[in-house]
N, C-alpha and C positions, 0 to 999 in steps of 0.2 A: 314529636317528643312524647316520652312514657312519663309517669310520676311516681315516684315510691316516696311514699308518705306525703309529706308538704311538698317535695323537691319535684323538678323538672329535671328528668337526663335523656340522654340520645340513646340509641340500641346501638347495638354494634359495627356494623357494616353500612351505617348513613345514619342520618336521622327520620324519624318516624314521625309524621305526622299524625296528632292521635286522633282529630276529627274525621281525617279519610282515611285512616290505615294505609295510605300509602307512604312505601319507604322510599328515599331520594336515592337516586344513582351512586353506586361505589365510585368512589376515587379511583385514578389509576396507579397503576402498582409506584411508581413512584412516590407517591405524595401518601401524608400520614392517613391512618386511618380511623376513628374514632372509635375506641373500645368501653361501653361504660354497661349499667345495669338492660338484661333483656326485660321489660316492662316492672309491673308491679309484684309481679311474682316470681322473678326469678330466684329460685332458689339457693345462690350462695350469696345474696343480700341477706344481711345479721338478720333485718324484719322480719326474715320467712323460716327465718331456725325455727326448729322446733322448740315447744316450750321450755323442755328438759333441758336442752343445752342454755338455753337463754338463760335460766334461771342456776344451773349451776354455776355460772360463770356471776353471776352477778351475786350470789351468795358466798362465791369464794370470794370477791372482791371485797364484801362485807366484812367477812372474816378480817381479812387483811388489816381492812379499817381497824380492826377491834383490837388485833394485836399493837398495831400504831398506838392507840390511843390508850390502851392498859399500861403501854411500856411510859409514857408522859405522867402516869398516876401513880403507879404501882408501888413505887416507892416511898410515897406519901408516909406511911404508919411507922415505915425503918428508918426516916433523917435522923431522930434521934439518938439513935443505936450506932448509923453510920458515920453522924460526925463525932461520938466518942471511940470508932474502930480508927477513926481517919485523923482525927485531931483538927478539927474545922470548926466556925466560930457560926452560929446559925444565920446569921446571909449567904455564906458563901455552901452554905451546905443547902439552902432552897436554891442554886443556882447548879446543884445536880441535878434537882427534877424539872427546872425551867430550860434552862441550855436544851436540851433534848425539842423540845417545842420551839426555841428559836431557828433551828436546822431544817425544820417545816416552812419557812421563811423563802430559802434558797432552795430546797432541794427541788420543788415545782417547777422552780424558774429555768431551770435545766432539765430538764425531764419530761415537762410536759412538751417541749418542740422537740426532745428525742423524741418520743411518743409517737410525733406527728411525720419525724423522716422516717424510722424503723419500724413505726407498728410499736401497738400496746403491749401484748405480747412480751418479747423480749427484753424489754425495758424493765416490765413487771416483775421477771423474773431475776433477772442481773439485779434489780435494785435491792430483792427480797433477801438475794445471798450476800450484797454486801450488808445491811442491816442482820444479817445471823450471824459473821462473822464478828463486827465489833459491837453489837451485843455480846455475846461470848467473853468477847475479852474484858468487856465492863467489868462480869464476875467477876475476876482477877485482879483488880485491880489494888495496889497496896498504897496508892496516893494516891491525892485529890486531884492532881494535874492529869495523870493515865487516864482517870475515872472520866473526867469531863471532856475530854482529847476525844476517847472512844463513846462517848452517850451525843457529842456533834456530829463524828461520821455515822454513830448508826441510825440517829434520825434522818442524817441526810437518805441514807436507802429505804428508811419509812415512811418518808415523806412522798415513796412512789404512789401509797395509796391518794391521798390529795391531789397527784397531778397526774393518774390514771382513771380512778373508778368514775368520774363523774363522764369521762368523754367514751368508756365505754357504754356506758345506760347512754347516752346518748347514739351512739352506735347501732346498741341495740335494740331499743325499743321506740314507736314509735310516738307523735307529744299526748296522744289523748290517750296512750299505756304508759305513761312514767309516774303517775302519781303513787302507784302501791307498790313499785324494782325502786323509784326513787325513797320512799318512805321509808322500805326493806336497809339500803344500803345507807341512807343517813343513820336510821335507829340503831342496827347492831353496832358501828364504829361508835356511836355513843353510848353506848352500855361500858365503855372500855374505862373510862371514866371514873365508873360506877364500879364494874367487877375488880377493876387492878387493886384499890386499895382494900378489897375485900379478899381477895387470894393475898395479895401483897402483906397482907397482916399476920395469917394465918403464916405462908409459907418463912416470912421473917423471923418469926418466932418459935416455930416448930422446928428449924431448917436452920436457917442462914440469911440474911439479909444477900448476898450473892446469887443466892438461888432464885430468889426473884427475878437475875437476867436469863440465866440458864432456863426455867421453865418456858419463856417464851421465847427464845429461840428455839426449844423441841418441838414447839406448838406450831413455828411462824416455818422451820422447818416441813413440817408435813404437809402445810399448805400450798409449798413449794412442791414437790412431789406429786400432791394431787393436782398443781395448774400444769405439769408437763404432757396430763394425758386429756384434762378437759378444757382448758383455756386455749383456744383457737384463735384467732387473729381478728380481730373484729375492724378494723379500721378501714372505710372505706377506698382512701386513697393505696394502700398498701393491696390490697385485693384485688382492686383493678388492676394493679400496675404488674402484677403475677399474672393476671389475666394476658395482659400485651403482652407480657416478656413470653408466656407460652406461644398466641399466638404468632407474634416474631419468627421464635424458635420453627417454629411447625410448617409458617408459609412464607418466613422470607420478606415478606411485605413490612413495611414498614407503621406499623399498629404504634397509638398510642393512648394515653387518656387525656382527661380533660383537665385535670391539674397538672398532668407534665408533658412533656414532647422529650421529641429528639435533643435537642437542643439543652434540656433541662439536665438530662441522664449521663453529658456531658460535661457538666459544670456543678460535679456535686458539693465543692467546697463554698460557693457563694449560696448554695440552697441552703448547706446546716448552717452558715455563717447567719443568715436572715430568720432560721425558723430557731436558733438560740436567742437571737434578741426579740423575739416577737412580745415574750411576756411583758416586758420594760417597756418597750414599745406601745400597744395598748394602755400599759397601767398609767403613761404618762399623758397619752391621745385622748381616750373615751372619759370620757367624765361621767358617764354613768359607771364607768366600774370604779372609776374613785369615791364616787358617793356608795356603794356596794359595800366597796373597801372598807371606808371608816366605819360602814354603820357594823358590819362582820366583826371587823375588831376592837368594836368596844364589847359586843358582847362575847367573843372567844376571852379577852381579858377578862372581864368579871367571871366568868365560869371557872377559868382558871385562879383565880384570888379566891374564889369559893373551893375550889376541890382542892387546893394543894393549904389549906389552915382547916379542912372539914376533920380529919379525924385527931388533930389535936385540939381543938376544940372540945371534944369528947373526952380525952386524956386528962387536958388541962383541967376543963371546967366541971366533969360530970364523972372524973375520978373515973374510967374506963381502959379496961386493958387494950394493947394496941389490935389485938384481933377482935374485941368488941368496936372498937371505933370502924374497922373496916365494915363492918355488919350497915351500918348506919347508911353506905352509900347505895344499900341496897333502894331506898325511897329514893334515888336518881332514877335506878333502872325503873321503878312504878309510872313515876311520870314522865319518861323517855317511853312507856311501851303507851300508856293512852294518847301521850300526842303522835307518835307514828303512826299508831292506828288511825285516830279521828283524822290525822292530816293528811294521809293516806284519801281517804274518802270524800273530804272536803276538795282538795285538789281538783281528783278528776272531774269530778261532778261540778267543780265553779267553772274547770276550761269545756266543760262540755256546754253548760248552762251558758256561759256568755261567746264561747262560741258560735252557737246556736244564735244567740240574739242580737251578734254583728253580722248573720248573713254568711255564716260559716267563714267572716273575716276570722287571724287569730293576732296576739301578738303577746311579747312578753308580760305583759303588767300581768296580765291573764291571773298572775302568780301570787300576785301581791295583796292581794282580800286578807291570806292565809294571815300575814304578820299581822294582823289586827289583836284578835283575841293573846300573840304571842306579847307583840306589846306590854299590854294589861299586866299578862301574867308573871313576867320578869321582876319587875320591883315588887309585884307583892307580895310571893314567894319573896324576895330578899328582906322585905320588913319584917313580916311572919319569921323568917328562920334566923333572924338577927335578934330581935328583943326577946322573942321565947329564952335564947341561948343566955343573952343576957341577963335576964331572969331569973337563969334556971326553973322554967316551967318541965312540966314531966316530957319524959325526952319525946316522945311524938308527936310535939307540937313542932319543933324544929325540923321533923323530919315531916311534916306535911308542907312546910313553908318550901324546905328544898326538894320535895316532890313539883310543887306550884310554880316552882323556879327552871325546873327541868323539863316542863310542860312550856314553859316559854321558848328558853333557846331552843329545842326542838323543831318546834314551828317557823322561827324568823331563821332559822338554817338554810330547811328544805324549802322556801318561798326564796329566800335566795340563791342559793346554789341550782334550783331551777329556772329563778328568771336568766341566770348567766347560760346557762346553755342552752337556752330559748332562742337569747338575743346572740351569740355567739355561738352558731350548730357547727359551722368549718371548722373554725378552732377553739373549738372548746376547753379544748387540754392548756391551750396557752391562755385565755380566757379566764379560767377556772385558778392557773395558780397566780397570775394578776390581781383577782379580786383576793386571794389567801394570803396574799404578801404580807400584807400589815397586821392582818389576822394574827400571823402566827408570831410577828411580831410582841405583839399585846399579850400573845397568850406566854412567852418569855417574860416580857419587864411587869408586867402589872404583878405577879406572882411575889415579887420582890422585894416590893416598900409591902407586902401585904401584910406581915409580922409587925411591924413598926406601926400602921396603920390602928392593927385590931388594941395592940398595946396601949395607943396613943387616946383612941377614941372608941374600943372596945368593941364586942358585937352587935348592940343597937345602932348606936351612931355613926360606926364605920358602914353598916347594910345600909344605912338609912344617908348617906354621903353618897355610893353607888346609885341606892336608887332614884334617886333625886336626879345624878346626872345623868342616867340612862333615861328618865320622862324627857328631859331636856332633849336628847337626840332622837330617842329611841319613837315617842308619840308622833312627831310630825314626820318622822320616815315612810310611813305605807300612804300617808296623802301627797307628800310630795313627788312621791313616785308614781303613784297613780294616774297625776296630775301632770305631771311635766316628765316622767321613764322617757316615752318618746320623742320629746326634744332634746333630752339630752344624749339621747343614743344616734340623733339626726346630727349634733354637732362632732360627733365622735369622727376623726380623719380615719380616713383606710388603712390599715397598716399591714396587709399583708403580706 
């Protein structure tokens, strides 16, 4: 047997012994034959691309993210505008900008087992065009019903980035290079957050509140374009399985790999039948990813009850035009690029450091140190950016509170969505949108009672309600994962 990265696989024509380099007798031409990676180097394993490609694909991936995540904000600075265009009563006009983030819910759970029959790939791309298309039409839209019809289906195709990018970095790189492609590709899709209601302001006002869907579609467009000449296929089952079907082709023999046979190639309808319900399947089996689950979506909800009431906050409270309120989420982007950075560095250098000192053992917790300092930082950015506001202290006091807040979820992100593809490398794609299920969830209803919330109990003691029940969940989650990750990923049934 050869290894490429942690993994054990056969070479092509037998298996390989890697202590004596002897390779075991071919099979005869009847019987299958095992096609999988020629050792640690073979060069169309994703690990030996060269840099350039690595990272272009993984920065278009990024991209991707960012458009996802601008189009869930961007509208933030225009409800106003839009539910006097539309005649809508303000719940049902934050359930323009939430609707879009509840279709991140589903759109994973489907897509990420396409992902895993056809390749990243093409997935990424179908999914891209149908998010351009009813985007587009969002523009267009002259009632609340069209509007929100079309803002489901187009998160449904945005939500390819959530049940794509994380299992190509996984793909591609190998676990002691993911802390700085993983940081890279968490940090920019959270800039989106941040930049949407900052273009979103400007272009609403200068433009059209319409135009805000149109821009990103030009944008999510080109992206599209640029993946038909640089995004290659990265998925290992899919690569091999080209692999076989060439050699087949070539010699007639009966070649296969080591996730399918003959057999398998045969019975395509029971394979997508099984790799569609794989997500439900896990999210219901593993009880580590249900504990992932909730702790992911109490903090995607409060991020979103913070960014969908942040720029009228400013409107309301601090008498600000809607393009100056966008300005403000620029303190997102400050503490979304220090914790990338530092979580970046912290990462590699803990799995390298405790790597090292299990004996070159490794295993997911590896991951989990990171959510410490995140912890911390969550509620107190939210007290800090709640009573300033309340106050009315001078406005950069509130925008360090929500720099301090962005510095949190940042980190408890990328410690989790790394421990999932740690403990999950086969199927990470279905993995990845099992633990985002509830996520995207929260990041839909919590948005909702959030107007009634801030009304009811204002911006100190509504932030000061949050943070309180984020300590409650949020402080015992990186010990009890620490402490008991491994058991509960031992009680997890196989589901694949």
């Amino acid at each position: 047997m050869s290894s490429i990265g942690d993994k054990r696989v056969p070479t092509i024509d037998g298996e390989r012994d890697i202590k004596s380099g002897n390779v075991l007798p071919n099979k005869s031409d009847n019987e299958s034959l095992l096609v999988t990676w020629q050792g640690d180097d073979d060069p169309q394993h994703p690990y030996n691309w060269s840099w350039c490609r690595k990272w272009s694909i993984t920065l278009l991936l990024s991209c991707g993210g960012l458009v996802t995540l601008m189009s869930g904000s961007m509208l933030a600075p225009a409800l106003e505008t839009m539910s006097k265009d539309l005649g809508t009563n303000p719940e049902e006009t934050q359930v323009f900008l939430s609707i879009f983030i509840l279709a991140f819910a589903f759109g994973p759970m489907v897509l990420s087992p396409l992902a895993e029959v056809f390749g990243r790939r093409p997935v990424w791309i179908l999914a891209s065009c149908f998010y351009i298309l009813w985007n587009t039409v969002a523009g267009f839209s002259k009632s609340s019903a069209l509007l929100i019809a079309s803002r489901v289906l187009s998160g449904l195709g945005a939500s390819a980035e959530f049940a794509i990018t994380n299992p190509v970095l996984s793909d591609l790189w190998r676990p002691e290079q993911r802390g700085t492609s993983f940081a890279i590709s968490s940090f920019v899709p959270l800039l989106g957050p941040a930049l949407g209601p900052m273009i979103g302001g400007v272009v609403s006002e200068t433009m059209s509140w319409r135009w805000t869907f149109w821009v990103l579609s030009i944008f999510d467009g080109a992206l599209v374009v640029i993946a038909l000449f640089t995004f290659k296929e990265t998925y290992e089952v899919v690569l091999l399985e080209r692999r076989a079907a060439h050699m087949r082709k070539t010699t007639s023999r009966a070649y296969s790999t080591r996730h399918t046979n003959s057999s398998d190639r045969s019975s395509f309808g029971p394979i997508l039948s099984k790799a569609l319900s794989r997500p439900f399947r896990l999210l219901l089996t593993q009880p580590i990813l249900q504990v992932v689950a909730v702790f992911l979506a109490y903090n995607f909800g409060i991020l979103y009850i913070v960014l969908s009431t942040f720029a009228q906050m400013w409107i309301e409270r601090y008498s600000q035009a809607e393009w100056q309120s966008g300005l403000h989420y620029f303190a997102l982007v400050m503490g979304y690029t220090v914790a990338a950075q530092a979580g970046s560095l912290v990462m590699d250098k803990l799995w390298a450091y405790l790597k090292r000192k299990a004996g070159n053992d490794t295993a997911p917790e590896y991951r989990i140190p990171l959510m410490v300092p995140g912890a911390v930082l969550i509620p107190l950015g939210l007290l800090m950016y709640g009573w300033s506001a309340e106050k009315l202290y001078h406005w950069i006091i509130p925008d360090i509170g929500i720099a301090i807040f962005g510095c949190g979820i940042i980190l408890n992100t990328q410690a989790l969505q790394a421990y999932v593809m740690d403990a999950f490398h086969q199927y990470v794609a279905s993995a990845s949108a099992a633990s985002q299920f509830l996520r995207s969830v929260a990041g839909f209803a919590f948005p909702i009672f959030a107007p009634a919330m801030y009304q009811r109990l204002g911006y100190g003691w509504g932030n000061t309600l949050l943070a309180l029940t984020f300590m409650v969940l949020g402080w015992p989650a990186p010990f009890l994962l620490w402490r008991y990750g491994a058991t509960l990923r031992a009680k997890g049934r196989a589901q694949w």
